[in-house]
PyMOL Python script that loads the backbone (N, CA, C, O; Angstrom):
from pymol import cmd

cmd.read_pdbstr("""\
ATOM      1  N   UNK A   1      12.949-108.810 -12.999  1.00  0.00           N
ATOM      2  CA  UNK A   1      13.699-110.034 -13.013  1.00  0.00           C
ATOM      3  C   UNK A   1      15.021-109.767 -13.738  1.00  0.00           C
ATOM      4  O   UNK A   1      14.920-109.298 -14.872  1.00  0.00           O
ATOM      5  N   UNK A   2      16.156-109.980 -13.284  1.00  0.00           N
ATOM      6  CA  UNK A   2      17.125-109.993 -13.685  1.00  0.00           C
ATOM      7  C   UNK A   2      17.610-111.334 -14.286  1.00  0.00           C
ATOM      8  O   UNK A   2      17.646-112.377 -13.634  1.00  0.00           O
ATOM      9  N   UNK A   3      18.005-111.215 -15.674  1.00  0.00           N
ATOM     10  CA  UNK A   3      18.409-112.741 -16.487  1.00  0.00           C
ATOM     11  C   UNK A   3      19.505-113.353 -15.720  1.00  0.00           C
ATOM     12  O   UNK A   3      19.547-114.501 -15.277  1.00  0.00           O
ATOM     13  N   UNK A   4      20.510-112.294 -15.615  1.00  0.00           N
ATOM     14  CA  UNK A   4      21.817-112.655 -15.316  1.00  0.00           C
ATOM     15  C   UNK A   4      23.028-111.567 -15.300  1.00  0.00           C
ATOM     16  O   UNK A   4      22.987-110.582 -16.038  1.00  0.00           O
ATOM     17  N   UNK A   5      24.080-111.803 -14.432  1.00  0.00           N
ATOM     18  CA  UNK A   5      25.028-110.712 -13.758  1.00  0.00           C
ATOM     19  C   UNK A   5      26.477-111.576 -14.037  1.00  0.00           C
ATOM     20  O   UNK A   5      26.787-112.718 -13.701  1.00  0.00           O
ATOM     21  N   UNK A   6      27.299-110.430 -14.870  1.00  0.00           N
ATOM     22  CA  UNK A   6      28.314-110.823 -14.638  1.00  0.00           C
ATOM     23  C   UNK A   6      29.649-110.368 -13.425  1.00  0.00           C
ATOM     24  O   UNK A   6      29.762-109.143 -13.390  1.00  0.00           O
ATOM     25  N   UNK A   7      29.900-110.553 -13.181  1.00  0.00           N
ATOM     26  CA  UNK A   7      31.185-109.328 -12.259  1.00  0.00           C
ATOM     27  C   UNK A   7      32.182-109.457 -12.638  1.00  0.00           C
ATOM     28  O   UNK A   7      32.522-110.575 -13.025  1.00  0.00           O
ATOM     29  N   UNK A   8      33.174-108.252 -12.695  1.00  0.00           N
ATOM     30  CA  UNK A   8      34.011-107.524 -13.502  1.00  0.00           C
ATOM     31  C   UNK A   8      34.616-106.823 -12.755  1.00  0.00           C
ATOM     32  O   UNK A   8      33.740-106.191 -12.164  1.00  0.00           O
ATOM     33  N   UNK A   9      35.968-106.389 -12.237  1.00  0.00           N
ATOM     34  CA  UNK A   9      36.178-105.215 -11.357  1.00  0.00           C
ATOM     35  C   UNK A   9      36.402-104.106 -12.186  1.00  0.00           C
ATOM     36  O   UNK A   9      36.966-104.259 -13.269  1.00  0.00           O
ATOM     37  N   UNK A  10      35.968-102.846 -11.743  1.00  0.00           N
ATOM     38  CA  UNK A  10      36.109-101.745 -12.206  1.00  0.00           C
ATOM     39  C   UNK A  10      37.146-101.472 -13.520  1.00  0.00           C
ATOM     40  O   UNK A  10      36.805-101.378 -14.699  1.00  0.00           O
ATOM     41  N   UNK A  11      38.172-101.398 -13.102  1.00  0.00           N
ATOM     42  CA  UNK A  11      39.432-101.032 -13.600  1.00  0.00           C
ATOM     43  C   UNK A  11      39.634-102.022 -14.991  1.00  0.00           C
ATOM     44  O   UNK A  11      40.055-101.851 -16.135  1.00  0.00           O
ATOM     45  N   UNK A  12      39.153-103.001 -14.302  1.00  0.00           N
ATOM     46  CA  UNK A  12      39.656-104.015 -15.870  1.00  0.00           C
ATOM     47  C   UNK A  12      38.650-103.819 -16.784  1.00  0.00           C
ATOM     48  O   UNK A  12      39.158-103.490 -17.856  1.00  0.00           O
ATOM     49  N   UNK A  13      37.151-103.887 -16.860  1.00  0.00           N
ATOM     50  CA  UNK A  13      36.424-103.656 -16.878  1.00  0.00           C
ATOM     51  C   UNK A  13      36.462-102.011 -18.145  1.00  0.00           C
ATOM     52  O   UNK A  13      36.184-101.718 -19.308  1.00  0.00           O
ATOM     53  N   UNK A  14      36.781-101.647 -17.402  1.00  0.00           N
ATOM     54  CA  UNK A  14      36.763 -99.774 -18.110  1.00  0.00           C
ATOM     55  C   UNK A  14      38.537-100.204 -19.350  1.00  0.00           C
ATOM     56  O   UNK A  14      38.883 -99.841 -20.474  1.00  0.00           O
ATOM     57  N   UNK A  15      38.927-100.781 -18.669  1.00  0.00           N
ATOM     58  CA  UNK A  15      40.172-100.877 -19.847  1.00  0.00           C
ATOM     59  C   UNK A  15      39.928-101.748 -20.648  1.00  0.00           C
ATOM     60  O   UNK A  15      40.644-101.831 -21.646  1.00  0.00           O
ATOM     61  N   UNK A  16      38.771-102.724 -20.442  1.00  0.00           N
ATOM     62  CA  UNK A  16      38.767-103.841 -21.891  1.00  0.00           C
ATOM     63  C   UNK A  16      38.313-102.908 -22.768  1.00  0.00           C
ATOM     64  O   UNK A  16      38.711-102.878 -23.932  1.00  0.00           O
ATOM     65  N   UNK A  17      37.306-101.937 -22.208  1.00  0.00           N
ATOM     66  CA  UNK A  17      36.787-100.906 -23.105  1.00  0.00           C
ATOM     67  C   UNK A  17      37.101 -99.909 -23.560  1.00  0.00           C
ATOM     68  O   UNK A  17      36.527 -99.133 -24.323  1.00  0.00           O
ATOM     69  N   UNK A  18      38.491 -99.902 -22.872  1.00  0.00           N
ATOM     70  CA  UNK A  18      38.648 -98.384 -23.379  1.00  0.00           C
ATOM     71  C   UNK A  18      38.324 -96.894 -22.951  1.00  0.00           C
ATOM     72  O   UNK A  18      38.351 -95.791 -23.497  1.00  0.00           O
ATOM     73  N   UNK A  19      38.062 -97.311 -21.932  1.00  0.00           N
ATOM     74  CA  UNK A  19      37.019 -95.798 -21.095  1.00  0.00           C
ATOM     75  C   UNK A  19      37.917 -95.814 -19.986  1.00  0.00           C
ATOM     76  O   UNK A  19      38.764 -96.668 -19.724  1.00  0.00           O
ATOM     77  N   UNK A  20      37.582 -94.589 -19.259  1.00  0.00           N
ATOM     78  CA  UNK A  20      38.478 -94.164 -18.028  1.00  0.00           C
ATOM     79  C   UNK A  20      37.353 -94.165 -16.933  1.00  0.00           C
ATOM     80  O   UNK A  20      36.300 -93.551 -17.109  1.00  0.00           O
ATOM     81  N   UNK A  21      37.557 -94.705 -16.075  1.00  0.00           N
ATOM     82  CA  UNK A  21      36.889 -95.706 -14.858  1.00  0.00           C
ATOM     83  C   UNK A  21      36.106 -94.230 -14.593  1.00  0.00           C
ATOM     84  O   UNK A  21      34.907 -94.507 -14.572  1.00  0.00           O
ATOM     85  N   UNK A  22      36.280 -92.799 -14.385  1.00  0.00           N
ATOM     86  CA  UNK A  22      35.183 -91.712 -14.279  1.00  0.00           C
ATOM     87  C   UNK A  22      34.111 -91.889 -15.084  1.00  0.00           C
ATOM     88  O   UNK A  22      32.967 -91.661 -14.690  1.00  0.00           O
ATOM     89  N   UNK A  23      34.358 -92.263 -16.146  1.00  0.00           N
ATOM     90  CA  UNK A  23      33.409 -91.964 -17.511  1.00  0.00           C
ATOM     91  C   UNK A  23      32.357 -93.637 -17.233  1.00  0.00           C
ATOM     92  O   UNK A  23      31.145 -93.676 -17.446  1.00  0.00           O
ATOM     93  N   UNK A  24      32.947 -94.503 -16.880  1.00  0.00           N
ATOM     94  CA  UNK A  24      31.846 -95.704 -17.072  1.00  0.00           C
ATOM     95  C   UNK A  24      31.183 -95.081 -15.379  1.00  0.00           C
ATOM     96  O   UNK A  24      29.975 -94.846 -15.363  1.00  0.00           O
ATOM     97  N   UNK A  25      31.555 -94.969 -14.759  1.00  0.00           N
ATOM     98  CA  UNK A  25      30.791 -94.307 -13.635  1.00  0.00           C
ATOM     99  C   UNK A  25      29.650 -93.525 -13.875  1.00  0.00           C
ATOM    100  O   UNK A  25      28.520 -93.959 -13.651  1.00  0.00           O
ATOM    101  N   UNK A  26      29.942 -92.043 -14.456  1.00  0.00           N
ATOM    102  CA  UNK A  26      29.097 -91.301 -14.967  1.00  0.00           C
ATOM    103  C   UNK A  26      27.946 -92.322 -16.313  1.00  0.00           C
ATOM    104  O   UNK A  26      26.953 -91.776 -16.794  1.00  0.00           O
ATOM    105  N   UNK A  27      28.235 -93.347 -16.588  1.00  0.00           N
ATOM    106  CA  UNK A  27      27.009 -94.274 -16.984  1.00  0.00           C
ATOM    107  C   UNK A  27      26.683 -94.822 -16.215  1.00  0.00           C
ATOM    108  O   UNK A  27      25.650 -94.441 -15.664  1.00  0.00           O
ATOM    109  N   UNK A  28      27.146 -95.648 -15.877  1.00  0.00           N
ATOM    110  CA  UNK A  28      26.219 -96.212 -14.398  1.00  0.00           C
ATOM    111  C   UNK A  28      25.302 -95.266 -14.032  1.00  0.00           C
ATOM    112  O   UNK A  28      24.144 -95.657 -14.185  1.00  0.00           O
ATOM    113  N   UNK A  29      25.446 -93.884 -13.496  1.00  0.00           N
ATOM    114  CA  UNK A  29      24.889 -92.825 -12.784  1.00  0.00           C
ATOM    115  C   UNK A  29      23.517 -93.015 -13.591  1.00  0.00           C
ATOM    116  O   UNK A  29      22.409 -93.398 -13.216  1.00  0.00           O
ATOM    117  N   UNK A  30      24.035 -92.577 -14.920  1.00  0.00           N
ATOM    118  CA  UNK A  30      23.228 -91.452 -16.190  1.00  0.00           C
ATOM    119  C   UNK A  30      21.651 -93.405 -15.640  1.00  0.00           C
ATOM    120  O   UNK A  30      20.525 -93.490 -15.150  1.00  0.00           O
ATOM    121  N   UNK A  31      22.550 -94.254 -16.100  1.00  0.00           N
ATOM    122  CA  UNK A  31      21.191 -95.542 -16.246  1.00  0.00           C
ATOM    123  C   UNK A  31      20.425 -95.004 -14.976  1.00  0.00           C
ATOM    124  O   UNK A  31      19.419 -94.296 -14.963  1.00  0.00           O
ATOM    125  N   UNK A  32      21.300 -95.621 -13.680  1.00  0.00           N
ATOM    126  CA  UNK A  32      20.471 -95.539 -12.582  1.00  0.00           C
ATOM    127  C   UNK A  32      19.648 -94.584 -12.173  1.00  0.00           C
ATOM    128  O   UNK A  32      18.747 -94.731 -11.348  1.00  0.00           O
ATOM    129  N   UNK A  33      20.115 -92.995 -13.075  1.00  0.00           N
ATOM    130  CA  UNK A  33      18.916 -91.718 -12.295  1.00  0.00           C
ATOM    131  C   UNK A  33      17.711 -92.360 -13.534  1.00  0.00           C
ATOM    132  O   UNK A  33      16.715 -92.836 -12.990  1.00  0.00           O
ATOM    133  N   UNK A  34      17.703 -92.405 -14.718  1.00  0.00           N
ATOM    134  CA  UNK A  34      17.000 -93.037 -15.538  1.00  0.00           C
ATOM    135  C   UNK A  34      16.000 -93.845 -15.110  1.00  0.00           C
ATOM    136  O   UNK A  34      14.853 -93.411 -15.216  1.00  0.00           O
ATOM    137  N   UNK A  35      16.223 -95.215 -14.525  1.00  0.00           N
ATOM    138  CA  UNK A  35      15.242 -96.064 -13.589  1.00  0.00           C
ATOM    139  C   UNK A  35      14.915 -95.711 -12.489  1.00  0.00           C
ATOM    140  O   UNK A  35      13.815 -96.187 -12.211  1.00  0.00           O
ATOM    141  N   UNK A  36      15.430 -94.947 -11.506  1.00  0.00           N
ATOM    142  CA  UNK A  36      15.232 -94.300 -10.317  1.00  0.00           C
ATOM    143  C   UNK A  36      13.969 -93.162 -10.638  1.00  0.00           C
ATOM    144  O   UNK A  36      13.345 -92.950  -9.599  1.00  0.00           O
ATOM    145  N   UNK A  37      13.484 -92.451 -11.704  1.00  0.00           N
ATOM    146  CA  UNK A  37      12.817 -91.865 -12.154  1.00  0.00           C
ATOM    147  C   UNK A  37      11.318 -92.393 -12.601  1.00  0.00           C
ATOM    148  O   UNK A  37      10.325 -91.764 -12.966  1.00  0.00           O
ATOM    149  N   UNK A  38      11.489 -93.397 -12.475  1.00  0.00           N
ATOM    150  CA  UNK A  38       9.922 -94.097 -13.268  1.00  0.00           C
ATOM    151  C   UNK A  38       9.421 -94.668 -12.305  1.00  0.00           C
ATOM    152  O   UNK A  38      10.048 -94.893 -11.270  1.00  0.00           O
ATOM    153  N   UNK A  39       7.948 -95.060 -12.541  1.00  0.00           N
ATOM    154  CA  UNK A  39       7.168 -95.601 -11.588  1.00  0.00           C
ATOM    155  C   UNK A  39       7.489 -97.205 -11.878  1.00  0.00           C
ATOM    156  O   UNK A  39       7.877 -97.725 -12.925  1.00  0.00           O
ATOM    157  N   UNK A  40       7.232 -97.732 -10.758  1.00  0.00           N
ATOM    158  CA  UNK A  40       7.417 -99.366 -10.757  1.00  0.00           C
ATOM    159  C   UNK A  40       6.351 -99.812 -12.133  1.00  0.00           C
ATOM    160  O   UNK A  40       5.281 -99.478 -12.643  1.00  0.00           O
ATOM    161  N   UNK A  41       7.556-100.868 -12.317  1.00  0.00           N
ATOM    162  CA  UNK A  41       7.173-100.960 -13.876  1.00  0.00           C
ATOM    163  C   UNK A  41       7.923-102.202 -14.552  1.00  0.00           C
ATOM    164  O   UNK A  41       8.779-102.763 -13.868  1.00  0.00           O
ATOM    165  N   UNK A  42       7.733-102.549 -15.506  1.00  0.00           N
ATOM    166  CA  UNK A  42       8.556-103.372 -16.211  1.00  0.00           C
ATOM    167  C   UNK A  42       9.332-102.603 -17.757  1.00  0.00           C
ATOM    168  O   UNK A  42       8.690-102.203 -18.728  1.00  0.00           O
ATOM    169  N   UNK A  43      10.435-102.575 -17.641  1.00  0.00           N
ATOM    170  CA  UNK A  43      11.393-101.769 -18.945  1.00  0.00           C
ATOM    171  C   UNK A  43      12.541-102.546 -19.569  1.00  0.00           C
ATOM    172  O   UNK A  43      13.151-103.530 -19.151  1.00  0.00           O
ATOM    173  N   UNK A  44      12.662-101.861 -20.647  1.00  0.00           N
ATOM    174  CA  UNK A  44      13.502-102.729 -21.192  1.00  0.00           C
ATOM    175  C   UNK A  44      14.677-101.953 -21.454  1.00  0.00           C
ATOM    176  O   UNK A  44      14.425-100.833 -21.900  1.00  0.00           O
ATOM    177  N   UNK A  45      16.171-102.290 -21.270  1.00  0.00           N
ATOM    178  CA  UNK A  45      17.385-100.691 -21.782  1.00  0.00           C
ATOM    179  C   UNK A  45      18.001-101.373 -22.938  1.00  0.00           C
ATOM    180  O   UNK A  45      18.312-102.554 -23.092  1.00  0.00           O
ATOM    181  N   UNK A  46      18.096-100.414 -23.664  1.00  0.00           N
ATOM    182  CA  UNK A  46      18.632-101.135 -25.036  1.00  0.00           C
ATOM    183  C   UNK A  46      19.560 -99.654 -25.674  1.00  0.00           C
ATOM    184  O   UNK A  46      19.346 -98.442 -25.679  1.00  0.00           O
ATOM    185  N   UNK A  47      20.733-100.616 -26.205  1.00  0.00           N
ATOM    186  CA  UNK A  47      21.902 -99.255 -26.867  1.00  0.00           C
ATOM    187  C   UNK A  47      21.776 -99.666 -28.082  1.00  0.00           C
ATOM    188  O   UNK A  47      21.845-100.844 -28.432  1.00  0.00           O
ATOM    189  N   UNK A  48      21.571 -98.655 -28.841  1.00  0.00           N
ATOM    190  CA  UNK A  48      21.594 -98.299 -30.238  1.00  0.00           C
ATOM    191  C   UNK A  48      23.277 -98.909 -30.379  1.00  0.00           C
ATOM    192  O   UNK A  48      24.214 -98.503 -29.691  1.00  0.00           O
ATOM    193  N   UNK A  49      23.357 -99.934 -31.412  1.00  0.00           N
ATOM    194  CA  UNK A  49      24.602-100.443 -31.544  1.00  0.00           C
ATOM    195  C   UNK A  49      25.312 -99.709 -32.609  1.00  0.00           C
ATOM    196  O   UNK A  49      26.466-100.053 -32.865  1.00  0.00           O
ATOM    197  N   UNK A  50      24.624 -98.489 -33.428  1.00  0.00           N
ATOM    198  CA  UNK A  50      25.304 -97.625 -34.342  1.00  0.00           C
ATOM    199  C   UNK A  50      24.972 -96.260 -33.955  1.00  0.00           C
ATOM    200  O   UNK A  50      24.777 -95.453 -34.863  1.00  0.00           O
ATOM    201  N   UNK A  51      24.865 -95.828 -32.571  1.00  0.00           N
ATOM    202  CA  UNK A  51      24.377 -94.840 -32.356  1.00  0.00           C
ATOM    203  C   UNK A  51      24.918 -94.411 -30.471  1.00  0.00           C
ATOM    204  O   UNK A  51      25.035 -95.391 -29.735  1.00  0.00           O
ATOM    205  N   UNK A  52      25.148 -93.268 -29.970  1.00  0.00           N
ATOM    206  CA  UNK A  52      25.570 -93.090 -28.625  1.00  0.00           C
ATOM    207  C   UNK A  52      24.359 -93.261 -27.890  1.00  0.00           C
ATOM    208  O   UNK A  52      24.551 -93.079 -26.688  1.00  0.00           O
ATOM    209  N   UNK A  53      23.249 -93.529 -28.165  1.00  0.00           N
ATOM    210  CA  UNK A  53      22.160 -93.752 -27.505  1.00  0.00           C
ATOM    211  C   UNK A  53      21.497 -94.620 -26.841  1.00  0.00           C
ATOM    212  O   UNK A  53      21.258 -95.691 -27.399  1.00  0.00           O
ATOM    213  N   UNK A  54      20.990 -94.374 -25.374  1.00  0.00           N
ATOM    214  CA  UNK A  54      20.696 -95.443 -24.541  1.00  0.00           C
ATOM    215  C   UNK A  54      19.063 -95.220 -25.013  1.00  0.00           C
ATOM    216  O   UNK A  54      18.612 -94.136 -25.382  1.00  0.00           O
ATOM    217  N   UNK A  55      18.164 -96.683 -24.902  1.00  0.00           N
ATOM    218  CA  UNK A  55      16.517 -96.364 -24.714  1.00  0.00           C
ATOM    219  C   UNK A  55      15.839 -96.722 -23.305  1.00  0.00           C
ATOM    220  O   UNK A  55      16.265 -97.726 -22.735  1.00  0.00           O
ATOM    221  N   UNK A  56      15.117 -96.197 -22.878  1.00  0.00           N
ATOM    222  CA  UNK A  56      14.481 -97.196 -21.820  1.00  0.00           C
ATOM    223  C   UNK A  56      13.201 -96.621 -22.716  1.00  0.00           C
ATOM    224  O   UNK A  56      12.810 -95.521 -23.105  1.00  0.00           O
ATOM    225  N   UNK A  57      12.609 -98.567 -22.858  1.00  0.00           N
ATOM    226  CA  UNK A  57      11.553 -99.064 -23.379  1.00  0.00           C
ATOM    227  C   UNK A  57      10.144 -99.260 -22.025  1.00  0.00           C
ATOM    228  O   UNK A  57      10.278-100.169 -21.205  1.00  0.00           O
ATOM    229  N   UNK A  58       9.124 -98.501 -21.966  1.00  0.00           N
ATOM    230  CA  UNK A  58       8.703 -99.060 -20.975  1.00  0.00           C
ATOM    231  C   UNK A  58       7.319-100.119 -21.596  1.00  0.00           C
ATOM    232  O   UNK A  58       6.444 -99.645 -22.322  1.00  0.00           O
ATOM    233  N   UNK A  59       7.336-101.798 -21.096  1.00  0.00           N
ATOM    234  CA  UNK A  59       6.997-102.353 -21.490  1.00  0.00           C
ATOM    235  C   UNK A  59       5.479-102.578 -21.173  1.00  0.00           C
ATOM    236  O   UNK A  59       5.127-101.443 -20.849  1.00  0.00           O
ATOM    237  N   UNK A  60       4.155-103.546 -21.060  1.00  0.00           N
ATOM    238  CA  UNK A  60       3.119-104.182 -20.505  1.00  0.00           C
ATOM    239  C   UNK A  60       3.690-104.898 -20.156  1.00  0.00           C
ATOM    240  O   UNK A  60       4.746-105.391 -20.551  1.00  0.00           O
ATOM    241  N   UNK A  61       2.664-105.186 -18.812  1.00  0.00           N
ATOM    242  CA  UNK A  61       3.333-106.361 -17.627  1.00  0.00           C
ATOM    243  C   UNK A  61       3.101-107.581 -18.281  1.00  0.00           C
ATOM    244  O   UNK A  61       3.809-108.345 -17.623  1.00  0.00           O
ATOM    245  N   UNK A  62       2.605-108.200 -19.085  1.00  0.00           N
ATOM    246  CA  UNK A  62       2.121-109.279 -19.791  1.00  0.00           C
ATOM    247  C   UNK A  62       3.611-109.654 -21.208  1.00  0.00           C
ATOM    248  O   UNK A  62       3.838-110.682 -21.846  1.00  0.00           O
ATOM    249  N   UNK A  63       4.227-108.469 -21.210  1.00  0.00           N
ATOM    250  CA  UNK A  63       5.386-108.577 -22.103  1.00  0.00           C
ATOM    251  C   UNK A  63       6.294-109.804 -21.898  1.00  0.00           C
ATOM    252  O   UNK A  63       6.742-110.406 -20.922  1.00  0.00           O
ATOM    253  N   UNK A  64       6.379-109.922 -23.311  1.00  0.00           N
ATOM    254  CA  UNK A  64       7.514-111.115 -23.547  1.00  0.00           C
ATOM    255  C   UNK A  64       6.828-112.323 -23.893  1.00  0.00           C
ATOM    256  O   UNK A  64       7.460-113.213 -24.463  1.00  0.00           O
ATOM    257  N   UNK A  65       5.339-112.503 -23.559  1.00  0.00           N
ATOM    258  CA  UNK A  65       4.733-113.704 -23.858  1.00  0.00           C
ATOM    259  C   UNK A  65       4.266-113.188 -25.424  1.00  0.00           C
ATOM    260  O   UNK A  65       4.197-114.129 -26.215  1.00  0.00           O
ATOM    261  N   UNK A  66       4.051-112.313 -25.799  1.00  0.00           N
ATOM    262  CA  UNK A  66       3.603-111.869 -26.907  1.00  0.00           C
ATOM    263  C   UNK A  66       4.346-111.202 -27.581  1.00  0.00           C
ATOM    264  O   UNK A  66       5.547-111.338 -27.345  1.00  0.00           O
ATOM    265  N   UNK A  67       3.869-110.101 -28.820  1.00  0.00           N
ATOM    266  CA  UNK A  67       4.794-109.321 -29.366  1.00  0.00           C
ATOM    267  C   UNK A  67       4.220-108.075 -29.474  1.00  0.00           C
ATOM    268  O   UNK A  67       4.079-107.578 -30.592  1.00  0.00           O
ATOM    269  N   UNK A  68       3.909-107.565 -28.599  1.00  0.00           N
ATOM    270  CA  UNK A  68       3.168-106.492 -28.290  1.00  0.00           C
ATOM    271  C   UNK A  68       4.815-105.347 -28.238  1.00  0.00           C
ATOM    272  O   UNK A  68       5.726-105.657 -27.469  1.00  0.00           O
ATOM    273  N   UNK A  69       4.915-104.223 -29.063  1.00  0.00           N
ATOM    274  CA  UNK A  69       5.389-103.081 -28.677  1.00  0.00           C
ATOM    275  C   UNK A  69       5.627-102.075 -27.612  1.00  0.00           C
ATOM    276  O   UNK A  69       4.734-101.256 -27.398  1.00  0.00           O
ATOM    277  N   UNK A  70       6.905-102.031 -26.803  1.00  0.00           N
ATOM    278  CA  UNK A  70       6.617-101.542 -26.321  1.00  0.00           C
ATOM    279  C   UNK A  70       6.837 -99.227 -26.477  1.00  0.00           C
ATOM    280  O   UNK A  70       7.532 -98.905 -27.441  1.00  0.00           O
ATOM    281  N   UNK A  71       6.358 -98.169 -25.726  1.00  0.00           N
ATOM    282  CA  UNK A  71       6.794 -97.416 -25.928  1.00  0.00           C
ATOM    283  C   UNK A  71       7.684 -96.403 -25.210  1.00  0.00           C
ATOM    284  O   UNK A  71       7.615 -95.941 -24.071  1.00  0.00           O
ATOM    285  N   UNK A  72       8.632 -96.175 -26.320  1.00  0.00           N
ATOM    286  CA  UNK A  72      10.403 -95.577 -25.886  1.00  0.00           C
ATOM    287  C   UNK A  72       9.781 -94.041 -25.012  1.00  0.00           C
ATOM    288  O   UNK A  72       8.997 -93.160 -25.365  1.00  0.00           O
ATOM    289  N   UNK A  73      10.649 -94.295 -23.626  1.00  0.00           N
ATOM    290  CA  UNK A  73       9.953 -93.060 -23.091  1.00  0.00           C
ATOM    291  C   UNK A  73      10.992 -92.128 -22.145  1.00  0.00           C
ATOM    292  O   UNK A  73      10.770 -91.368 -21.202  1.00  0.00           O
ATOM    293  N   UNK A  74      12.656 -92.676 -23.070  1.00  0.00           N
ATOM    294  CA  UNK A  74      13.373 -91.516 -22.368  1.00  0.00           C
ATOM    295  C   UNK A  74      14.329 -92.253 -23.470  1.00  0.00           C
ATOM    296  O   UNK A  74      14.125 -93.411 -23.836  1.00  0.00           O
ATOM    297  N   UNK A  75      15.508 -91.352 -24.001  1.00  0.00           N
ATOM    298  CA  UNK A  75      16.386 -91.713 -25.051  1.00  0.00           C
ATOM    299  C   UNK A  75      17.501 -90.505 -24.319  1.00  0.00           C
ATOM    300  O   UNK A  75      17.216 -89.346 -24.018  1.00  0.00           O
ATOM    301  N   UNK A  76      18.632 -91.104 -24.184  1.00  0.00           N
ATOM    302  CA  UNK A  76      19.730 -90.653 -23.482  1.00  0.00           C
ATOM    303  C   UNK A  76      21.204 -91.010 -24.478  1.00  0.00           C
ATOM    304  O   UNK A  76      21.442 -92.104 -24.990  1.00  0.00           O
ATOM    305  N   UNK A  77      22.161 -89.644 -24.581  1.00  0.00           N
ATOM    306  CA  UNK A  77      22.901 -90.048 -25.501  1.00  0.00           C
ATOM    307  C   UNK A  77      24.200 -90.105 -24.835  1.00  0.00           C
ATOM    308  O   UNK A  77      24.426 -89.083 -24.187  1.00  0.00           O
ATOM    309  N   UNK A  78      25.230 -91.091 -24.791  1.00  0.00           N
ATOM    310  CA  UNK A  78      25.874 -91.914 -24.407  1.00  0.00           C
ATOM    311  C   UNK A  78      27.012 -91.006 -24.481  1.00  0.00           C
ATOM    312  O   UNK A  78      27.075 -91.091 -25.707  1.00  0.00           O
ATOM    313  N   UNK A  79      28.089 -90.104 -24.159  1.00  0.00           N
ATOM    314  CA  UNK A  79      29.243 -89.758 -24.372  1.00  0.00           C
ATOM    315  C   UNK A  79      30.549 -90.744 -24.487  1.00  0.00           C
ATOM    316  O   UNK A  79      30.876 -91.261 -23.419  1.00  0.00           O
ATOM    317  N   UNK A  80      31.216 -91.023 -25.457  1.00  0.00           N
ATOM    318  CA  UNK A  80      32.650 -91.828 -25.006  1.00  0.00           C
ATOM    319  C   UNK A  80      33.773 -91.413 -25.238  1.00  0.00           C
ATOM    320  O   UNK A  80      33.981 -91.017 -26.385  1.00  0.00           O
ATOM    321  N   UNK A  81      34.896 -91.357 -24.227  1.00  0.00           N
ATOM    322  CA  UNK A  81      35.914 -90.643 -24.381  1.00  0.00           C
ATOM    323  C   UNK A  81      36.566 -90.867 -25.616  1.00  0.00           C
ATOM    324  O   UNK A  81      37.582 -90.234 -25.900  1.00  0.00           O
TER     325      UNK A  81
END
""", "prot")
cmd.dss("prot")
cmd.show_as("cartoon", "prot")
cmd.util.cbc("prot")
cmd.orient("prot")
């Protein structure tokens, strides 16, 4: 389930941030081979906000009603120009 999508075009997008439109690409990529890799599932992606690091959390299907833990099962480190 997706919460919600914003849209952004590329270019503006990579310059609010500061990145050069190759480099947010090559994230996009790095997420999508990431989920493209796992079995159907429910996950959670979360960036270390003091750290270059992406997590994918893989969760129980019952998640979110409870507070059950889930466990980190690929940690990917973020390059920025």
């Amino acid at each position: 389930m997706i919460l919600g999508v914003v849209g952004w075009k590329p270019r503006d997008f990579a310059q609010q941030m500061n990145l050069s439109l190759s480099n947010g690409w090559g994230i996009v990529r790095t997420i999508a081979d990431m989920c493209l890799k796992r079995e159907e599932g429910k996950y959670v992606l979360v960036k270390d906000p003091n750290k270059q690091i992406l997590r994918l959390y893989e969760v129980p299907a019952g998640s979110f009603e409870d507070d059950e833990q889930g466990e980190v099962i690929e940690e990917v480190e973020v390059e920025d120009e």
